[in-house]
N, C-alpha and C positions, 0 to 999 in steps of 0.2 A: 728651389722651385718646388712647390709644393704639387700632390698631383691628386686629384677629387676624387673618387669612386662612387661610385651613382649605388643608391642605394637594391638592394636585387630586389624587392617587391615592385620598384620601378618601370625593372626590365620589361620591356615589351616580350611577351610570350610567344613561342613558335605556333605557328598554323601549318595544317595539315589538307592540302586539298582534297577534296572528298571523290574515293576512289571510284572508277567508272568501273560497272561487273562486265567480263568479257560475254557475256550475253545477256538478254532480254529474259524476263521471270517466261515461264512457260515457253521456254520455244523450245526444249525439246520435244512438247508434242506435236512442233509444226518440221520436225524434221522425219525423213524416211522411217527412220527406226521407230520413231517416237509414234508415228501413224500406225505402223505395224503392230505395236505393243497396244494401242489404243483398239484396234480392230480386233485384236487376240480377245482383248476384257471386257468388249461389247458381246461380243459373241460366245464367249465362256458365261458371262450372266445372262444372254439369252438363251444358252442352253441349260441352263439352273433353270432358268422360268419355266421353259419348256416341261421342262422333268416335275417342276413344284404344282403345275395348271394342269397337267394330263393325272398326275397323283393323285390332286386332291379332287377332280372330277369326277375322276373313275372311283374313288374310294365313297365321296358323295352317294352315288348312284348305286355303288354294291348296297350302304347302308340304307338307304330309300325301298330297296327292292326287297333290304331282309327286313326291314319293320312290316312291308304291308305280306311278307309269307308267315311271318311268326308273330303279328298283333293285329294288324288291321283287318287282313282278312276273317282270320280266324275269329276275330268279334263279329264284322260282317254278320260272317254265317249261323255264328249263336243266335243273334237277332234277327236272320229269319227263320230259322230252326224255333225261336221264341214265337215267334210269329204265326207259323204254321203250326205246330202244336196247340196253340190256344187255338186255332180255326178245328182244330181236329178233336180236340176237347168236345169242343162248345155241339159238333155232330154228333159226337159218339154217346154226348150225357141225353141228347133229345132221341138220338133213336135207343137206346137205352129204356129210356120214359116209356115211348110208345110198345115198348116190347111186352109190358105189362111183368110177365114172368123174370123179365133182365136176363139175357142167355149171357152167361158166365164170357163166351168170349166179347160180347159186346160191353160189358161191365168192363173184362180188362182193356179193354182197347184206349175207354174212357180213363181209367187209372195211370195206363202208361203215356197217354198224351199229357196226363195232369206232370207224372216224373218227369217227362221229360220237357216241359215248360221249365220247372223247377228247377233243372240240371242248363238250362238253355238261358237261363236267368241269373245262375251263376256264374258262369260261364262271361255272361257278356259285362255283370259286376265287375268284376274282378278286371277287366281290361277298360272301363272308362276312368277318366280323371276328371273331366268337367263337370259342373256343379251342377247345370241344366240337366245334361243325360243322367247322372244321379238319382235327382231327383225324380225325372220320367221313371227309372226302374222302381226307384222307392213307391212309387204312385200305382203301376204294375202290380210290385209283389202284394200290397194292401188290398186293393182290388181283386187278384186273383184267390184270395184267403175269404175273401166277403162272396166271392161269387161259386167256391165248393162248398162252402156253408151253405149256402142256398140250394147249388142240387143237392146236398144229402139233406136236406131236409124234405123239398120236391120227393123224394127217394123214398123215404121213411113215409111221408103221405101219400105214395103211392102202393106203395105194397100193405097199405093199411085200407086203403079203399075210399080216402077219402078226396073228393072232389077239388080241395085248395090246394093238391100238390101242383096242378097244371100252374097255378096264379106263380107256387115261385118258381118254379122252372123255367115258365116267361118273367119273370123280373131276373134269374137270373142269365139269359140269353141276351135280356134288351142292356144289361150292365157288360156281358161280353160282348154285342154288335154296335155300340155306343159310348163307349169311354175304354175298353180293356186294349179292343183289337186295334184303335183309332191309335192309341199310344204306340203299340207296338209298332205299326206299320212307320211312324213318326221316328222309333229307337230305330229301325230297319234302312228310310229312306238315309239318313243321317250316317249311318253306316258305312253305307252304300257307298253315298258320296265319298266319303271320307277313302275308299279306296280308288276309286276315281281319280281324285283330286292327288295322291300320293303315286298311285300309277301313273298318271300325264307327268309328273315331273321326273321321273324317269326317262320321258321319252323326248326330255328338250335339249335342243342344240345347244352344245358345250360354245356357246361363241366366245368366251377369252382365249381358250383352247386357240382354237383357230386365229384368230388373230397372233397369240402369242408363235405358235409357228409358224404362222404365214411370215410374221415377221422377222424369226429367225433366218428361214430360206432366202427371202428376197435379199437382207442382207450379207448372206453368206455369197451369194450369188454376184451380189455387188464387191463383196470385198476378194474372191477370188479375179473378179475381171481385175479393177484397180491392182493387185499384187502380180499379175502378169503383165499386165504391160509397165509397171514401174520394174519389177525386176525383169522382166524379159524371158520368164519363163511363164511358158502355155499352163502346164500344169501342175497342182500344190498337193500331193499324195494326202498331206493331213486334211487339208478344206474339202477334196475331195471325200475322203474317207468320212468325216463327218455329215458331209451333205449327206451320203449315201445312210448312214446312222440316224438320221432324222426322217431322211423318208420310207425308211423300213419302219422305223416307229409310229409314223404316219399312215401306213397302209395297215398295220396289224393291230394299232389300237383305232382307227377309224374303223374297218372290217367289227370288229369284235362291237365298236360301238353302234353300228349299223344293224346288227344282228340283234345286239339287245334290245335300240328299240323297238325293231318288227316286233319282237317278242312283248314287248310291254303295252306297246300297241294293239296286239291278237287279246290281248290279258285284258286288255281294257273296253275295246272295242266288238269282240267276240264273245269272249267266255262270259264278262262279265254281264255283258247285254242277255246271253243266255240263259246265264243262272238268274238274273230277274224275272227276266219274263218264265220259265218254268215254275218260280216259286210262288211269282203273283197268280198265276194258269191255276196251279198245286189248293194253295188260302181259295181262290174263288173258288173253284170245287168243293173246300170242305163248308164254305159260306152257302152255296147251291144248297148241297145236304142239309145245312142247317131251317132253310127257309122249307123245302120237302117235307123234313119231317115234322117242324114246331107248326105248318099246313094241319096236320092233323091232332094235336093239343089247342092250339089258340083256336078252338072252333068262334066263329065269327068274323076273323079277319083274313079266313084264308083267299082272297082274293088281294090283299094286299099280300101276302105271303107268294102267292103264286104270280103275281108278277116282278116279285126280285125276283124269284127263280129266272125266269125269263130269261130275265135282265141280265143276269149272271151267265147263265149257258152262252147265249147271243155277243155277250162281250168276249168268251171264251172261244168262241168257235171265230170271232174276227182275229183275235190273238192268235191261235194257231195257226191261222190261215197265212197270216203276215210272217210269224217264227219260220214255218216252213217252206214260205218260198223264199228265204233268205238264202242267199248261196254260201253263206260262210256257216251257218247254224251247226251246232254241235250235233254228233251222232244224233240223226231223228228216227231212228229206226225204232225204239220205243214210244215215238208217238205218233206213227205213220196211219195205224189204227184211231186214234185219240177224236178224230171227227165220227166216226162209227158210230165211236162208244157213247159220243155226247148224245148221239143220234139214239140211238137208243137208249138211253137216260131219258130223255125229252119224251120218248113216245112210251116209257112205263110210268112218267110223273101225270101226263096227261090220262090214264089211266085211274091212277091216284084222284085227281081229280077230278073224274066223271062218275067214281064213285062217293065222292066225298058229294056233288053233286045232290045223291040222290039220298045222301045220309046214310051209307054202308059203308062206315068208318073202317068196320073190323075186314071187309075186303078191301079196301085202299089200304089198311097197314099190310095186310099180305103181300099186298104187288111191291112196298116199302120194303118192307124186311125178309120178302120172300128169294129163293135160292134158284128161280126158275130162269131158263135165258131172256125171257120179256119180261124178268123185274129190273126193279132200280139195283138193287144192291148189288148184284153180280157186274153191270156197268159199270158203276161206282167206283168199285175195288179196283177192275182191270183198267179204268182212267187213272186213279189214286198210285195204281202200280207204276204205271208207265211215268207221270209227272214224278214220282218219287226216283228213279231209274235217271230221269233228267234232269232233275237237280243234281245228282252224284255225278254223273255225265259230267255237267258243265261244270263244277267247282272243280272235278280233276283236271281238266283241261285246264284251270282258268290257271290253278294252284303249277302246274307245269308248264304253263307259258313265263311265268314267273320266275321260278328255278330255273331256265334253260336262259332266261334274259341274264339271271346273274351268273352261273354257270360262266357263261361266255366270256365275262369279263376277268376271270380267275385268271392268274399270270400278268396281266397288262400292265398292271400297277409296277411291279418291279421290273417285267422288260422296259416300256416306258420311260422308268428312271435311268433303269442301266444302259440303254442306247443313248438316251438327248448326256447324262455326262460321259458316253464314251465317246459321244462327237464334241463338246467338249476338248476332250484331253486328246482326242485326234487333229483338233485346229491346234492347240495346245504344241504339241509335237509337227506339225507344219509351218508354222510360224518359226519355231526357234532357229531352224537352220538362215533363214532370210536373215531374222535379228542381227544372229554369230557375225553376217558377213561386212556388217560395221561395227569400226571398231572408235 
């Protein structure tokens, strides 16, 4: 008997039925422990948030606060310092003129306004990058170089005796109250703004901030309830300990932020309102003077001369009137006189011009440039004194409202971090023990 053997490629191959897994993919995070360890690493990167949003806020706003103490402002103020100095110029070269003789201190007064336009003009260079403000300075310096060529030559025609110094003394006065000052006051408003616009974002609500911890707390809050009644204890020493870690960081970086913005708010809204209005107060005065005394050089238009003057006082004496009843205004005790003085300014120009009137030039420059208490000049000075007084006034305050906003936030940065991760690693260490107890 013969016996076959079936070939083995033949063979029918074994099968394998395909094994079932003793659980479903993800269910341990549908099991107790699995919830707990899920709640530990929501809450651990909530509080990394926490620490990353409160950081880089408060770091935002210290850098915001030190650009506008150590660039913005300080450009600012070159550019009204620019400002006023060419207003101070442009008086001291006409009453200069009409001095005939030029008294040495009236010569320098004009010299040191021209330096310190100069130094005011440097100054504000060196701190723009935009191509527009640039330019504006470039068009300034050009302008201010055409317009003391012009008084020294006025200058030189005058102490010569001859008649065409007046012509350029007024062409170069109508090139300072018509394109120099126009500029300036344009480099100044822009400025201005510019720390405005930098100060208000100092003083805006952090809303991720808040959110990101609002959202931490509510659900720490939710996940201690959940964790006591699944395990059946009332209370979780770590959930606890880190609640209490978040809202100490809560009270001391919101405090601290609160503080700062009053501060940048006074900065913005106080000083800086102050120091304008003082500096605009300050230029009109030295523009008054100007129209005063080129009254007595532009013989022929002194009636348009004498009603800018007007013009100017009248706008100046509403100005003051509104600065000082302001209840937040900066120390006004050097302009509490300041309505007096204009008062008197007004009633030695009207002098001026009852003489000028009658063609008794050489007695209207006396009441001008004279030293008596019912002339202009002694006025003048003790206004000029007082605005000068309030402008330093109000930039100190402005420049200290400033410092004291960033001041406050010094420390936050690092508590901040170091509390949201020590509540953190305090759920961290509240959680484990629950974990342990499955096994």
């Amino acid at each position: 008997m013969t016996v076959e053997l079936a070939h083995p490629s033949t063979e029918p191959l074994a099968s394998r039925s395909p094994a079932v897994p003793a659980h479903p993919r993800w269910w341990f995070i549908w099991t107790t422990p699995g919830r707990i360890l899920a709640i530990g690493l929501i809450l651990a990167a909530l509080g990394a948030s926490s620490a990353f949003a409160t950081s880089t806020t408060i770091d935002h706003r210290q850098q915001a606060l030190t650009t506008v103490l150590n660039h913005t402002e300080p450009l600012a103020f070159a550019a009204g310092q620019l400002y006023t100095t060419l207003s101070v110029a442009d008086a001291a070269a006409a009453t200069a003129f009409i001095a005939g003789a030029e008294p040495r201190p009236v010569r320098q007064r004009y010299e040191q306004a021209i330096t310190d336009a100069a130094v005011a003009l440097t100054r504000a260079s060196s701190g723009l990058t935009d191509e527009p403000m640039q330019e504006l300075l470039g068009r300034i310096n050009s302008e201010l170089a055409i317009y003391t060529g012009l008084v020294e030559t006025a200058r030189t025609n005058n102490r010569a005796g001859n008649p065409v110094g007046s012509s350029y003394l007024s062409e170069a006065s109508s090139l300072m109250q018509d394109k120099i000052l126009p500029d300036a006051q344009r480099l100044y408003e822009e400025t201005s703004k510019r720390v405005d616009e930098e100060t208000t974002a100092s003083t805006r609500i952090p809303t991720p901030v808040i959110l990101v911890i609002a959202t931490t707390i509510v659900f720490g809050a939710f996940a201690h309830r959940w964790l006591a009644r699944r395990t059946r204890r009332r209370v979780n020493i770590g959930l606890i300990a880190g609640g209490l870690a978040i809202m100490i960081m809560v009270i001391w970086v919101g405090t601290a932020l609160a503080i700062s913005t009053a501060g940048s708010r006074s900065a913005k809204d106080t000083a800086a309102e102050s120091l304008k209005t003082v500096t605009t107060l300050a230029i009109t005065a030295q523009q008054a003077r100007a129209d005063e005394t080129l009254s007595l050089i532009r013989r022929g238009d002194e009636d348009v001369r004498k009603q800018s003057y007007y013009q100017r006082i009248d706008t100046m004496q509403q100005q003051l009137a509104a600065y000082l009843e302001r209840s937040d205004a900066i120390d006004t005790s050097d302009l509490k006189n300041a309505d007096t003085l204009l008062t008197k300014w007004r009633s030695a120009d009207e002098r001026i011009n009852a003489y000028i009137a009658v063609g008794n030039y050489q007695a209207a420059t006396q009441v001008a440039l004279g030293t008596g208490e019912d002339d202009s000049t002694p006025a003048f000075d003790k206004l000029e004194a007082a605005l000068t007084s309030g402008i330093q006034e109000s930039r100190t305050q402005l420049r200290n409202d400033i410092i004291n906003a960033r001041r406050v936030l010094s420390g936050t940065t690092v508590g901040g971090v170091v509390l949201s991760l020590g509540a953190a690693v305090a759920v961290a260490l509240g959680l484990w023990p629950r974990m342990s107890e499955y096994r």
